[in-house]
Every structure is written in C-alpha cells, then in structure tokens.
Chimera marker file (.cmm) of the C-alpha trace (Angstrom):
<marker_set name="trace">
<marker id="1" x="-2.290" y="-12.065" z="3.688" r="1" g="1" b="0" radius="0.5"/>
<marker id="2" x="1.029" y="-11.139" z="4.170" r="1" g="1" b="0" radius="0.5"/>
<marker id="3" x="3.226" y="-7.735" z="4.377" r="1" g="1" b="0" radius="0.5"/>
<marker id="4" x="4.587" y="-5.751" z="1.339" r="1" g="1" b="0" radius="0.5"/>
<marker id="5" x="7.781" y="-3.698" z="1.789" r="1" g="1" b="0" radius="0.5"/>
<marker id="6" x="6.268" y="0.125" z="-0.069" r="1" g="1" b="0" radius="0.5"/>
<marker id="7" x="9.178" y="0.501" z="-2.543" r="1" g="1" b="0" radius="0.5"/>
<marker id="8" x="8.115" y="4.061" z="-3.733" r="1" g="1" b="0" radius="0.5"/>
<marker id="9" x="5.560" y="6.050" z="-2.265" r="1" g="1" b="0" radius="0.5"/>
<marker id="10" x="4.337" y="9.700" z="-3.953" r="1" g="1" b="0" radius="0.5"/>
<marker id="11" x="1.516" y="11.912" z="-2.670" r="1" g="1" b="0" radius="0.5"/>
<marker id="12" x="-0.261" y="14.374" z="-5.126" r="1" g="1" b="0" radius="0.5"/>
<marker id="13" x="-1.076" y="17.577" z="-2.462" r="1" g="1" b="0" radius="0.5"/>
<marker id="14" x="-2.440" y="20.100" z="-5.878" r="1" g="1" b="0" radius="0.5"/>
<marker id="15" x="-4.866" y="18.081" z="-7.789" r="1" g="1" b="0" radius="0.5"/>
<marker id="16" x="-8.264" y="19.089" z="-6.899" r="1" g="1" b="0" radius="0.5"/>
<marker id="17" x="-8.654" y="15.558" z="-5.276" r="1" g="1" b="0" radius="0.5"/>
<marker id="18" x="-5.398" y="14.629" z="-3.925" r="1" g="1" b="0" radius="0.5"/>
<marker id="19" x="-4.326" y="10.838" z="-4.420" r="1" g="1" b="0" radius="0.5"/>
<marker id="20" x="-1.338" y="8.797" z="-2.604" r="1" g="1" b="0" radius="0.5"/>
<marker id="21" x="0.272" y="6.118" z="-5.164" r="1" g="1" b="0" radius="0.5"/>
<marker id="22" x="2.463" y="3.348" z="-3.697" r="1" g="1" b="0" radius="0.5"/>
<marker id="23" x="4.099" y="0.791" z="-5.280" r="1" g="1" b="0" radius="0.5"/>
<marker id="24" x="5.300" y="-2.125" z="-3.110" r="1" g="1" b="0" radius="0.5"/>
<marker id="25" x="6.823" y="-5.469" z="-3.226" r="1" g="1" b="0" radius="0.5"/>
<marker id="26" x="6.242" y="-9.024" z="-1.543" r="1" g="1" b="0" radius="0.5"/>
<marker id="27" x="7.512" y="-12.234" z="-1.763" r="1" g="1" b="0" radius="0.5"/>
<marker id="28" x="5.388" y="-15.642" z="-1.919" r="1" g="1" b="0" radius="0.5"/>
<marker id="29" x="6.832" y="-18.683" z="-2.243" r="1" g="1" b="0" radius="0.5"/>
<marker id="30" x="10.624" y="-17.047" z="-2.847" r="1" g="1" b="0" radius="0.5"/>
<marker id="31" x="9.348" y="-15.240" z="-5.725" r="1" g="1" b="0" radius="0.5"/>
<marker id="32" x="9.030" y="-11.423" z="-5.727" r="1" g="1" b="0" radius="0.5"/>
<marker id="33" x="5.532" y="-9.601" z="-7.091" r="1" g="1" b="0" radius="0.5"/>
<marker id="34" x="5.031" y="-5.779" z="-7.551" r="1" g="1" b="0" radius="0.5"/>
<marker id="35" x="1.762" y="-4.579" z="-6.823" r="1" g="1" b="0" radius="0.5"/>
<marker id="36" x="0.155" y="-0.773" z="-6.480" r="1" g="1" b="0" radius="0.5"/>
<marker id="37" x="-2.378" y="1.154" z="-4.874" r="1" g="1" b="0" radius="0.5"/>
<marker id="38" x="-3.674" y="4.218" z="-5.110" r="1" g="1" b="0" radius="0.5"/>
<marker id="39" x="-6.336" y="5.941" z="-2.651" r="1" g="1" b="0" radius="0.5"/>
<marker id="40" x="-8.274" y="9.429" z="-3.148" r="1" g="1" b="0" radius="0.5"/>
<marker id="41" x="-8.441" y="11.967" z="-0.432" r="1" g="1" b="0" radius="0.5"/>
<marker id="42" x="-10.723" y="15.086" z="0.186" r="1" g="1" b="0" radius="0.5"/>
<marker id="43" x="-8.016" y="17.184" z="1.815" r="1" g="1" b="0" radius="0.5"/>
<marker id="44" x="-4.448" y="17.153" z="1.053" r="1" g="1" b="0" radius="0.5"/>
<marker id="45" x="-3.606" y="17.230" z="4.795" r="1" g="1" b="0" radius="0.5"/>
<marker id="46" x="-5.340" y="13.620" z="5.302" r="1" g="1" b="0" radius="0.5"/>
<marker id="47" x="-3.118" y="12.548" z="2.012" r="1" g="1" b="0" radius="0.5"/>
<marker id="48" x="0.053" y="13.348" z="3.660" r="1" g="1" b="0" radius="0.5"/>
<marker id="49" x="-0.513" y="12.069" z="6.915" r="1" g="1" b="0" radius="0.5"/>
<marker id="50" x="-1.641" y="8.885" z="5.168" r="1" g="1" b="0" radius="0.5"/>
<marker id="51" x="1.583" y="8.921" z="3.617" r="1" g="1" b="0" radius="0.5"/>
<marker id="52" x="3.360" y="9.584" z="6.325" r="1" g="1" b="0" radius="0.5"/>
<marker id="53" x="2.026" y="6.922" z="8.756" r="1" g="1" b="0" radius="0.5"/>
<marker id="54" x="2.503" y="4.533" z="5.824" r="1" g="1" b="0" radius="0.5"/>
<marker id="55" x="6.212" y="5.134" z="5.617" r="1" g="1" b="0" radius="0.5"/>
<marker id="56" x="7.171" y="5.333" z="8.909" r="1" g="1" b="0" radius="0.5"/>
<marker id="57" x="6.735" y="1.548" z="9.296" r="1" g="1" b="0" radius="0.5"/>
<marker id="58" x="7.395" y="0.916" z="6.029" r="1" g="1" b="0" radius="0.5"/>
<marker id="59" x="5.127" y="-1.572" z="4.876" r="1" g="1" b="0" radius="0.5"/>
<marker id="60" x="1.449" y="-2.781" z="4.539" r="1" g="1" b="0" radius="0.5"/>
<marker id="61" x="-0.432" y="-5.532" z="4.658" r="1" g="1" b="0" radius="0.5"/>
<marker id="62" x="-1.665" y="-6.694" z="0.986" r="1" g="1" b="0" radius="0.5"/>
<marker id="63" x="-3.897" y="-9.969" z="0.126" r="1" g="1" b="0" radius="0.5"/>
<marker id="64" x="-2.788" y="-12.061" z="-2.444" r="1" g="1" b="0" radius="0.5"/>
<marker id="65" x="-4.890" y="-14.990" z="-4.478" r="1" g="1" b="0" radius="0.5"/>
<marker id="66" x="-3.006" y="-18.372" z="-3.677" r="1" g="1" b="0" radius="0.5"/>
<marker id="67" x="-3.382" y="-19.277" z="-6.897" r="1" g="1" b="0" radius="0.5"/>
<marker id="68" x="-2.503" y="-16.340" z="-8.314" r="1" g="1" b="0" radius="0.5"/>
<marker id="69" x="0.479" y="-14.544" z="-6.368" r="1" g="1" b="0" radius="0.5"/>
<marker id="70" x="0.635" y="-11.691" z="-9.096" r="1" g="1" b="0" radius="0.5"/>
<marker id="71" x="-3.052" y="-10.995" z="-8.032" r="1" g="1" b="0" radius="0.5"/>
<marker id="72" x="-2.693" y="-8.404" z="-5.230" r="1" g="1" b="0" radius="0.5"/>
<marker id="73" x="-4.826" y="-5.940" z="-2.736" r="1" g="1" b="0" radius="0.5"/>
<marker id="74" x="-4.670" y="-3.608" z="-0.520" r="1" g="1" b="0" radius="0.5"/>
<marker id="75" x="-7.828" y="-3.550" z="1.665" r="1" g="1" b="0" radius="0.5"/>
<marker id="76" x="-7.901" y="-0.301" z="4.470" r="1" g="1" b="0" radius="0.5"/>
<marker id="77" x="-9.321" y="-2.431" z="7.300" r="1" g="1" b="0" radius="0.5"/>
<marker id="78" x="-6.214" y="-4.495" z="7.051" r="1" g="1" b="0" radius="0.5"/>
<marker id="79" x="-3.831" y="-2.203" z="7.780" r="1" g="1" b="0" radius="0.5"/>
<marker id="80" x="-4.196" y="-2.656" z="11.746" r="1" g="1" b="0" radius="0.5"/>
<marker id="81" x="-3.983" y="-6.313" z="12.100" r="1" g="1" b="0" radius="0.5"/>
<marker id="82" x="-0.498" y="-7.969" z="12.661" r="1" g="1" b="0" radius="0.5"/>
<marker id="83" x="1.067" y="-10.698" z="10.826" r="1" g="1" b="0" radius="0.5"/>
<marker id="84" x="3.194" y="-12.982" z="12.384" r="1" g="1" b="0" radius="0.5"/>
<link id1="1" id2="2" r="1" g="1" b="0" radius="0.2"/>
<link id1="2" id2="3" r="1" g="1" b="0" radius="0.2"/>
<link id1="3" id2="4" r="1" g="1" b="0" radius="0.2"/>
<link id1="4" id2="5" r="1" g="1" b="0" radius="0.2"/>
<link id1="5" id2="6" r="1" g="1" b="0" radius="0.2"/>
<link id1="6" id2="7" r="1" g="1" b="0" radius="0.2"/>
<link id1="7" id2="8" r="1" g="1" b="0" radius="0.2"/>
<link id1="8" id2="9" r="1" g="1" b="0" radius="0.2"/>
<link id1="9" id2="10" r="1" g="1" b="0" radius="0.2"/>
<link id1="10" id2="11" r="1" g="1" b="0" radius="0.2"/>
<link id1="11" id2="12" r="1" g="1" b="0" radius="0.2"/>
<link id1="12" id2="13" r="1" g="1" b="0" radius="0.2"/>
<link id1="13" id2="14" r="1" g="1" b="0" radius="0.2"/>
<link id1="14" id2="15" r="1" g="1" b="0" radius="0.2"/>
<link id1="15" id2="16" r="1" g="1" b="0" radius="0.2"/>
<link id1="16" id2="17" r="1" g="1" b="0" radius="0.2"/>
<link id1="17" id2="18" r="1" g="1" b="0" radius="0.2"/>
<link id1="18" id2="19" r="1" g="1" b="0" radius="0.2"/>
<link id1="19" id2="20" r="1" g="1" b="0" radius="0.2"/>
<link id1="20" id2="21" r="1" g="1" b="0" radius="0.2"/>
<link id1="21" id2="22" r="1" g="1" b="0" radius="0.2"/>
<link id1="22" id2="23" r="1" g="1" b="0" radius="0.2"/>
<link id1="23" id2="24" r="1" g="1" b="0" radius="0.2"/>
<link id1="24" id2="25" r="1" g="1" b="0" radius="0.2"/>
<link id1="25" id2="26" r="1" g="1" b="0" radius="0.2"/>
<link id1="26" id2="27" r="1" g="1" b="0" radius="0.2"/>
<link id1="27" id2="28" r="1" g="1" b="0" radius="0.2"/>
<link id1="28" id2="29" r="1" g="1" b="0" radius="0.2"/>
<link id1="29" id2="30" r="1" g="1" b="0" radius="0.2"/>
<link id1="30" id2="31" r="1" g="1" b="0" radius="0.2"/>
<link id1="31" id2="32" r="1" g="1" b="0" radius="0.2"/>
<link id1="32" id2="33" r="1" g="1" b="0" radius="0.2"/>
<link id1="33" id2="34" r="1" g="1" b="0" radius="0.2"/>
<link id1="34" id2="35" r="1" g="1" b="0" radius="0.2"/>
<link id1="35" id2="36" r="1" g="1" b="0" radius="0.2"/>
<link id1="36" id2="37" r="1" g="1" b="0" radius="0.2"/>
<link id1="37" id2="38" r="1" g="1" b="0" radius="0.2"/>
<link id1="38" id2="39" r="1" g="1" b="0" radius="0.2"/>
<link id1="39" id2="40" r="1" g="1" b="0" radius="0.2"/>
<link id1="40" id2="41" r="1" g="1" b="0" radius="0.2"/>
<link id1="41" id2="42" r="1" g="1" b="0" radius="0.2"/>
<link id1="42" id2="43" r="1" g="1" b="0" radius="0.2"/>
<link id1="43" id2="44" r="1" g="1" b="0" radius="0.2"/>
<link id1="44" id2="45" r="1" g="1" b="0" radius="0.2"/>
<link id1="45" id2="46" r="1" g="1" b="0" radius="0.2"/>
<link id1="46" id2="47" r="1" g="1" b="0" radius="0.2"/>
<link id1="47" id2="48" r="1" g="1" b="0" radius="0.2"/>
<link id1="48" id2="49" r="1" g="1" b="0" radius="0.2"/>
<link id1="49" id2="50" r="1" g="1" b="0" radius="0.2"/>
<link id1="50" id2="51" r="1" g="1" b="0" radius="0.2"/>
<link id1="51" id2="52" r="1" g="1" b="0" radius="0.2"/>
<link id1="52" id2="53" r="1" g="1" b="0" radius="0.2"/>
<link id1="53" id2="54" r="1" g="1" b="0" radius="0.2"/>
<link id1="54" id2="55" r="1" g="1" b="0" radius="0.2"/>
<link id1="55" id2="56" r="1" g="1" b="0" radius="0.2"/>
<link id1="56" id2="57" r="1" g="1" b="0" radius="0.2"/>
<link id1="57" id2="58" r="1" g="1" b="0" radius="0.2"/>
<link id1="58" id2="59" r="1" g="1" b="0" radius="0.2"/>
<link id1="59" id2="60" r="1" g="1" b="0" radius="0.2"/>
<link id1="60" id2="61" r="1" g="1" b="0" radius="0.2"/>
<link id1="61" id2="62" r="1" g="1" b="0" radius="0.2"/>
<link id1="62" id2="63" r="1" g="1" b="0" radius="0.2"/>
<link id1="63" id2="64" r="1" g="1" b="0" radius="0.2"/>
<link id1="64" id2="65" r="1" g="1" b="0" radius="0.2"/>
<link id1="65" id2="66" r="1" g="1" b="0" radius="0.2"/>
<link id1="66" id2="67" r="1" g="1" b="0" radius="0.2"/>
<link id1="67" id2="68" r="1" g="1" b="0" radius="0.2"/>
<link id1="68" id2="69" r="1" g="1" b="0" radius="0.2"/>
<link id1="69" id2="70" r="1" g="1" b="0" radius="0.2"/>
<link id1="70" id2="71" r="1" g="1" b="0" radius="0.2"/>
<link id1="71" id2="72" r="1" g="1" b="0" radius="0.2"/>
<link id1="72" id2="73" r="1" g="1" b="0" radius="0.2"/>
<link id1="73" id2="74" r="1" g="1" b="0" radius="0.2"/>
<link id1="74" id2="75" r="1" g="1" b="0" radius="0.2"/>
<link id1="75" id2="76" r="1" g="1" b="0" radius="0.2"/>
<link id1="76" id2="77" r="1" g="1" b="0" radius="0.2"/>
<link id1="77" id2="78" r="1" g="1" b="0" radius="0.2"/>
<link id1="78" id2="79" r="1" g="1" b="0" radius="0.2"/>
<link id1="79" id2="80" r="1" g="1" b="0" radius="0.2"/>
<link id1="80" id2="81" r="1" g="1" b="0" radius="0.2"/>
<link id1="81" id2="82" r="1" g="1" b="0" radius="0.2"/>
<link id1="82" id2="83" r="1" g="1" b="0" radius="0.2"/>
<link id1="83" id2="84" r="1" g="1" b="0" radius="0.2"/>
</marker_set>
C-alpha cells in the first residue's frame, strides 16, 4: 500500500446513477504511475460528499502489485488506515 496524490477529481451529479472519477498519481521506487477509479452512487448528495472528503486531504490510499507497480487499486476499506 501506499498513498496516491488525486491529480483530477470530477463528480457526475445528473446521470441517473451518479459516478465520482479520480485520477491520481504515486510513486514506487522513484518512478511515477497514474492510476483511476471510479465509484457509483445512488444519490448525488453521497457523490459529492465523497468527493469532497476525498479532496480535502488530498489523497488516498491505493494498493499496488510489487511486481507490477503500473497495477493499481483502490479498495474502500482502505481509505481509513494510515500509512506511515
């Protein structure tokens, strides 16, 4: 695991389903990787706070496949554990 700056972030409130994308970056071993994820919502009120909370920190936690960098996910439960 480690934490991926979001570089772009865009929430889509008038679909019938809305979605958040995000597209963020990390770094493993000095080399960058772009990776993005993109989550479904049944109300657009839960997509924007979502987005919200997201970037007021700024970043996520993503896991990546050691042997495989370029490999990259974003798993929900994550998201409240702290990296060091």
């Amino acid at each position: 695991m480690t934490r991926a700056e979001i570089v772009r972030s865009h929430s889509d409130e008038i679909s019938l389903y809305p979605e958040v994308d995000l597209v963020y970056s990390y770094k493993v071993a000095g080399e960058i990787f772009i990776g993005t994820y993109k989550r479904g919502f049944w109300f657009s009120e839960s997509a924007k706070a979502f987005g919200e909370r997201l970037l007021t920190d700024g970043s996520l936690l993503i896991r990546y496949r050691s042997k495989a960098p370029e490999e990259s996910s974003v798993h929900r439960g994550d998201q409240s554990v702290a990296v060091g």
